[in-house]
N, C-alpha and C positions, 0 to 999 in steps of 0.2 A: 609308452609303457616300457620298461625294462623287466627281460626276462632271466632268467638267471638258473646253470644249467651245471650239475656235478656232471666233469668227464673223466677220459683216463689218457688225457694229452698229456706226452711227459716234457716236451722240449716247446723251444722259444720256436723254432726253426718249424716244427709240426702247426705252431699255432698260428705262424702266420700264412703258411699253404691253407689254412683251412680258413681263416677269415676272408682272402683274395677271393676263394670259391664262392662263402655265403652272401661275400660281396656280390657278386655274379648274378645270384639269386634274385638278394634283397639289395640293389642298389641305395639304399635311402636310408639305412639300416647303419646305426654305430655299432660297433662290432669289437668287444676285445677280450680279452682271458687274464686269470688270476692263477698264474702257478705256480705261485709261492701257497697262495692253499694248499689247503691239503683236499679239497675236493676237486681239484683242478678248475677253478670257475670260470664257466664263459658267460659273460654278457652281452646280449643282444636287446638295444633302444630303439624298437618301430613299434608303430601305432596299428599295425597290418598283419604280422608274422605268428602263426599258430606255432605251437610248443611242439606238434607232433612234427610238423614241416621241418621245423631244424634238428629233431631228433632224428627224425628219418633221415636226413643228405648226411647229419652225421655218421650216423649207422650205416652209410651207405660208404664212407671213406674207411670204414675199418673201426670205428673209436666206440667207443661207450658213450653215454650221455643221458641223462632226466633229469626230469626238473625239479628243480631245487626249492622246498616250500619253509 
């Protein structure tokens, strides 16, 4: 399942600190961002990870984030 996540990551360099982490987390998890959007999209592909769990660790780094319907 792909989840799909408006944040307010502004740089390349932010998105990848932050994917190495989620790695951390969700080892098994695809993991990448879109910031050429304009909603800053992050995508996250497991079949396992709740919407709140990755809002939260990001919330927890400083950033904004929900989920994008």
């Amino acid at each position: 399942m792909i989840k799909v996540f408006k944040t307010n990551v502004q740089e390349v360099a932010q998105s990848k600190i932050i994917i190495e982490k989620l790695l951390e987390h969700f080892p098994n998890s695809s993991i990448n961002f879109d910031l050429e959007d304009c909603d800053r999209i992050l995508r996250v592909h497991d079949l396992k990870i709740s919407n709140k769990e990755i809002i939260k660790l990001l919330n927890s780094y400083g950033y904004h984030c929900e989920i994008l319907t």
